[in-house]
Every structure is written in C-alpha cells, then in structure tokens.
C-alpha positions in Angstrom: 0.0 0.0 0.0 1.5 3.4 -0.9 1.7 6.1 1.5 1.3 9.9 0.9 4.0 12.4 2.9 1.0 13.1 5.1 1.0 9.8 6.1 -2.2 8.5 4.2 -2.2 5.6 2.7 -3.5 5.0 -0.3 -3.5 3.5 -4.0 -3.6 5.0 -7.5 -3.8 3.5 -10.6 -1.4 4.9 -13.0 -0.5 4.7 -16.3 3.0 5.2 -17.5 2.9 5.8 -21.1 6.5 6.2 -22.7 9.0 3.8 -21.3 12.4 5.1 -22.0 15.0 5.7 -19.1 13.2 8.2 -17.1 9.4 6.7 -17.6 10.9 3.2 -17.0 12.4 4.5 -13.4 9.4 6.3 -12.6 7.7 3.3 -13.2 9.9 1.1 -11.3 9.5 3.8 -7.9 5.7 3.8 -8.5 5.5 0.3 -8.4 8.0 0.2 -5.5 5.4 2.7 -3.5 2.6 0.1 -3.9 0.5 1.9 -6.5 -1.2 -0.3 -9.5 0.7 0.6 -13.0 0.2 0.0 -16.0 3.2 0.7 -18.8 2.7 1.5 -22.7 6.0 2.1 -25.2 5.5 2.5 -28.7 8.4 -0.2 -28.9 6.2 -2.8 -26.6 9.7 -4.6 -25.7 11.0 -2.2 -24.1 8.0 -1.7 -21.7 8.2 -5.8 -21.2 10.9 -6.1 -18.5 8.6 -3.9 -15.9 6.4 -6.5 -16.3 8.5 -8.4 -14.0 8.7 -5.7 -11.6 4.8 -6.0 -11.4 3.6 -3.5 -14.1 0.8 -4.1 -16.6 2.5 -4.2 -19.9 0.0 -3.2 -23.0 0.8 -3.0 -26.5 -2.2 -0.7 -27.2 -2.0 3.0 -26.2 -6.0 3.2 -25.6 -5.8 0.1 -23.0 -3.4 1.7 -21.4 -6.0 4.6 -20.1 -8.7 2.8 -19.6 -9.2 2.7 -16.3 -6.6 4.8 -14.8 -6.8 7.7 -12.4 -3.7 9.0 -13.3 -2.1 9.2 -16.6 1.5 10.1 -17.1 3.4 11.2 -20.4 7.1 10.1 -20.5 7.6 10.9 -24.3 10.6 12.2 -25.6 9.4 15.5 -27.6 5.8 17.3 -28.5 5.1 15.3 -31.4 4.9 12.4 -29.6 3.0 13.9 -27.0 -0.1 14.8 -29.5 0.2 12.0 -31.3 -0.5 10.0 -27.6 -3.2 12.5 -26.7 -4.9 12.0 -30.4 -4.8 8.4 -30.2 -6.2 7.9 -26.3 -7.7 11.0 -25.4 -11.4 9.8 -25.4 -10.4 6.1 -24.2 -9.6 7.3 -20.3 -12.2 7.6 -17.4 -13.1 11.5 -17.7 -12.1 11.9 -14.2 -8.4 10.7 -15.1 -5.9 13.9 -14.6 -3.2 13.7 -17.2 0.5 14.7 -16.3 2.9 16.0 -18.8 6.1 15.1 -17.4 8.1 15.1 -21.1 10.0 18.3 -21.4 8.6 19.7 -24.9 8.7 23.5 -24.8 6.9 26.2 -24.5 5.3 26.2 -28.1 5.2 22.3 -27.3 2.8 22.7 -24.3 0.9 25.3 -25.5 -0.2 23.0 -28.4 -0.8 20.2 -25.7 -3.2 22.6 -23.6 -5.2 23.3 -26.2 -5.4 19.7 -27.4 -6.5 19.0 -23.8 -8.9 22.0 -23.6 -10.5 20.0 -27.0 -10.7 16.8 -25.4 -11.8 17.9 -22.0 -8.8 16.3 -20.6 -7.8 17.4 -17.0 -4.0 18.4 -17.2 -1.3 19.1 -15.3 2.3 19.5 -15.5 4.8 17.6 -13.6 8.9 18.4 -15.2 11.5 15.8 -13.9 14.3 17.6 -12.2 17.2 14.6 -12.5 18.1 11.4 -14.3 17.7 7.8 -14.7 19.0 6.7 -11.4 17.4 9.3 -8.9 13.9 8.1 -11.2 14.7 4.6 -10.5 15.4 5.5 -6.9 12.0 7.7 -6.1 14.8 10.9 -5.5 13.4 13.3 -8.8 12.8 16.8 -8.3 9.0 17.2 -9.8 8.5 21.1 -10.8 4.6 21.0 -10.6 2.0 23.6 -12.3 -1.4 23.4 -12.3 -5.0 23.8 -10.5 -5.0 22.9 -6.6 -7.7 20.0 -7.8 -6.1 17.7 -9.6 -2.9 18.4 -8.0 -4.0 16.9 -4.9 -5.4 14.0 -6.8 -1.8 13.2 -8.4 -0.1 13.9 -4.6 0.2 10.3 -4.0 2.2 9.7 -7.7 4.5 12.3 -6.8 5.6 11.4 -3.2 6.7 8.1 -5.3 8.7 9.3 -7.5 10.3 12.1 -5.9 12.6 13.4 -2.7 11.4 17.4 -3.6 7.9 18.7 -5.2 8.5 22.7 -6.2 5.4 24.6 -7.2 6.1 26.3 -10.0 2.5 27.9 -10.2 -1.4 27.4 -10.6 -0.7 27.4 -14.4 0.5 24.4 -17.1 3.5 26.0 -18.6 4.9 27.7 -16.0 6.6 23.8 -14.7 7.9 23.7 -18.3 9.6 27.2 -18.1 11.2 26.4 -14.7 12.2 23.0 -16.3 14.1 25.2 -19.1 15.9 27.2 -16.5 17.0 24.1 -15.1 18.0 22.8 -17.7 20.1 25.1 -19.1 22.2 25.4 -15.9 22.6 22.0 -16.1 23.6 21.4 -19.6 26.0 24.8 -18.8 27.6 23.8 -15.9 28.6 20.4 -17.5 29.9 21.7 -20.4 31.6 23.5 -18.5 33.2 21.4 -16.1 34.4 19.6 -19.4 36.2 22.8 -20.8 37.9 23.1 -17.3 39.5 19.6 -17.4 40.4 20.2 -20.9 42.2 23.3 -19.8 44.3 21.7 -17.1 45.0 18.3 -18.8 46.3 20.4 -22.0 48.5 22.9 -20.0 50.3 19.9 -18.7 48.2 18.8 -15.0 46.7 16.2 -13.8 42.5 17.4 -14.9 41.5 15.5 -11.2 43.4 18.6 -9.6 40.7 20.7 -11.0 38.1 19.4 -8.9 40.3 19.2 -5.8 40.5 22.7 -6.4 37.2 23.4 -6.2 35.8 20.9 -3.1 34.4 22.7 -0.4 34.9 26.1 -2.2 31.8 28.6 -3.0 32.3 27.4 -6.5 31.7 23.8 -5.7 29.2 21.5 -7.4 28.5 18.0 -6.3 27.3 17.6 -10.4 31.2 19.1 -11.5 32.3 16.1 -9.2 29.7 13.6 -10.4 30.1 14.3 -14.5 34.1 15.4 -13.9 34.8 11.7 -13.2 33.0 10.4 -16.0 34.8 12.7 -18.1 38.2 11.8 -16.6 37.3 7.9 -16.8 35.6 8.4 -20.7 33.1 6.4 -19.2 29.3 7.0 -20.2 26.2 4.8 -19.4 24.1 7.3 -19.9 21.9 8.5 -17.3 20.6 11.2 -19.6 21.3 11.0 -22.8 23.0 14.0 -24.9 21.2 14.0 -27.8 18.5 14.3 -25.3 20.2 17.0 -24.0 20.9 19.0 -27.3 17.2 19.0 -27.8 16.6 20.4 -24.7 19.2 23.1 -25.5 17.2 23.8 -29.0 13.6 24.3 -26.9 15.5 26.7 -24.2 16.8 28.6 -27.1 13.6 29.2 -28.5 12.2 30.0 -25.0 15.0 32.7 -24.3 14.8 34.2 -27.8 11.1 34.2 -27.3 11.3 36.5 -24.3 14.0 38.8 -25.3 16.8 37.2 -23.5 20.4 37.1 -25.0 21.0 33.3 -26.5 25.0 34.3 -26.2 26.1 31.2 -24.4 22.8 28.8 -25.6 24.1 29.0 -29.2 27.8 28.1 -27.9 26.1 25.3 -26.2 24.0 23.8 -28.8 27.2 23.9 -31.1 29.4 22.2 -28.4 27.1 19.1 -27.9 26.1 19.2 -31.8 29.9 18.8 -32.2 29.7 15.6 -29.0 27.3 14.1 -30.9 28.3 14.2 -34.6 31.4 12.3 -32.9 29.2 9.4 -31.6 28.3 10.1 -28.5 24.6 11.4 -28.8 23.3 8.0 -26.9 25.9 8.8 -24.3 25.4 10.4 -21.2 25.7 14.2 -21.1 29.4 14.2 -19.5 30.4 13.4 -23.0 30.0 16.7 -24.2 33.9 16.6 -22.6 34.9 15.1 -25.4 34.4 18.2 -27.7 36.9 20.3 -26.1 
C-alpha cells in the first residue's frame, strides 16, 4: 500500500505511457510505493521487463488509459505527445488527470493545452528535475504547475517518485519554463566542467586537480564532481542521454529568444554538444560533451 508524505495511505492506478530511461524508473518507484501501474512504449519490448517488476504491460495506447486515475506522459518530444493524446484522449475515465512530465517546450505545451482544452482532458504539468537513477530510486525533483484539484489527486504519484515537489505555479506552462531554467544550468555547468578539465589536462596537469581545487569552495558543485569523473574515466552509461540534452538546448533557445533574453552562451552550447554528438556520443550520457573540447 502506498503512502502519501502526510501519512495516508492510499492506492492510484497509474499509467505510465513512454518507457524510456526516465518513464521506465518512474515506473519502477511507483510500483515500489505500492501503486497499481500499467506501462505502454511505442516499442512494446522495451515496456516488457517492468512487467517483472509488477507492471501491466500493454501493447495498445488506448488500454493503457482505460481505467486509470492517473495518466503520465514520459515521451521524448511534442510530437509524440499529441500523437498519444490523439490516439487515447477519449479512451480514459473523464475523471483521469493527465500529467505531462516530457520536457517539450513552451510552443510544445501550449499546443498540448489546447489539445486537452479540445478533449476535455484534465492536465497538469509535472517536469522531472534529474536522471535515470534518482527516477529509478524515487529521489526526482518534480516542478509542478497546475490547478490545486487535480494536484491533490496526483499527490500520491509524486511522493513516489520524488525526494522534492517545487510549485512552479497554478498554471501548465509555468513547470515547463522552470524545467528550461534548469536545464540550461545544467547542460551549462557540465559543459563547463568539461572545458575546465580540458584546460588543465592540455597545459600539462593532472585534470582531477581541477576538482580538488574546487571541493568545499563557493564554487563547488556536487554535479562538477559527479560528470568530472565520467569525463576523466571516458566512461558514459548514460543517465541522460546527450542527444536528449541537445534538444533540450534547441527548446531553451527558443524559449529565451522568445522573451528577449540574450542566446549568447545557448548557441555556444547547442554547437558544443552538436559537435559531442556528430562524434558518436549522442546516446551517451551528457558528460560526453567533454569530449568536444
């Protein structure tokens, strides 16, 4: 039996639909908490192994929503968002509350509001602050925006998956645009650590004395230390994929440019991992982006 952080316990039926890296861990965590899931990939065999875990593996979209309370999107990018929504909109319980966890954009979830506002589909946002292993392990960061409602209906989902809930706001869009931020201090501050390393290893040091230098300092990041050794080792499983990142870079620009903000350092960014992953390493993890400098 799942329990909530208030220490209610309770059960939600949940369907996971998009089973990559981070809808597979979410699933794995929500299944961990107790709650009744049900899984849908486009690429059934890769939603088969949660079976064993205890999920409900279905090959077809619309079974998938059927009966659930909650529905989650996991999907890599706003087309396959609609194209989910188009296919199963009308197939879940009208009382289901939908939650677009795929980072897409703003254009991207402004088109997916209004496709909800045409199906009469209850929606809220829910970005994933983190990668595969802190999905796997229930420790995301979920940047939440929507009506109070159905919020409180999706509570139970969230305490699964997560160690933090921030409220970005009472509107969908305004988790996506704190997701962005996010994102583009994290795809910075890697490819930056990378660049550092380089630095020191080419005028002659050891590239670990970089990140001795910086332990315990202000400038400190426990992400410099995580990716730095990846990047010293050349070692990357990938916990989120680059080419994942690069598209993320692509929907930040748009964002910033959108508002009026200067894309100075985004551009030099989305050329720095475009060069990473013309090299082979877009299925990598993002520490790979060391590799370009």
């Amino acid at each position: 039996m799942a329990r909530t952080s208030r220490g209610e316990e309770t059960t939600v039926r949940v369907s996971v639909l998009g089973t990559g890296a981070m809808g597979a861990g979410v699933a794995q965590s929500l299944l961990r908490a107790g709650h009744d899931v049900t899984v849908w990939n486009r690429t059934v065999e890769r939603a088969r192994p949660l079976g064993e875990h205890g999920a409900t593996v279905v090959d077809d979209v619309a079974d998938a929503v059927s009966d659930a309370q909650v529905v989650m999107l996991t999907l890599f990018d706003t087309d396959a968002v609609v194209d989910v929504l188009e296919q199963a909109a009308g197939d879940a319980p009208q009382d289901a509350v939908w939650v677009q966890a795929s980072t897409i954009g703003v254009a991207g979830t402004e088109t997916v509001v209004q496709l909800a506002g045409k199906y009469g589909i209850t929606l809220v946002e829910a970005m994933m602050l983190g990668t595969k292993a802190p999905a796997e392990q229930g420790k995301l960061t979920m940047l939440v925006a929507g009506a109070d409602a159905p919020v409180s209906v999706v509570d139970p989902v969230l305490d699964a998956v997560s160690a933090k809930v921030v409220r970005a706001g009472d509107r969908v869009g305004e988790g996506t645009a704190l997701k962005l931020a996010a994102n583009a201090w994290i795809a910075s501050i890697t490819a930056a650590t990378g660049q550092s390393l380089a630095i020191a290893a080419a005028l002659g040091l050891d590239p670990q004395l970089f990140l001795q230098a910086i332990e315990g300092s202000a400038s400190d990041s426990a992400y410099a230390h995580t990716k730095g050794a990846a990047m010293i080792a050349r070692d990357f499983p990938a916990q989120f994929a680059l080419d994942g990142l690069r598209k993320d870079i692509g929907l930040i620009t748009d964002a910033a440019r959108g508002a009026g903000v200067d894309t100075t350092l985004l551009d030099a960014l989305g050329r720095v991992y475009a060069e990473a992953s013309a090299a082979g390493h877009g299925g990598d993890d993002i520490a790979a982006v060391g590799t370009a400098f």
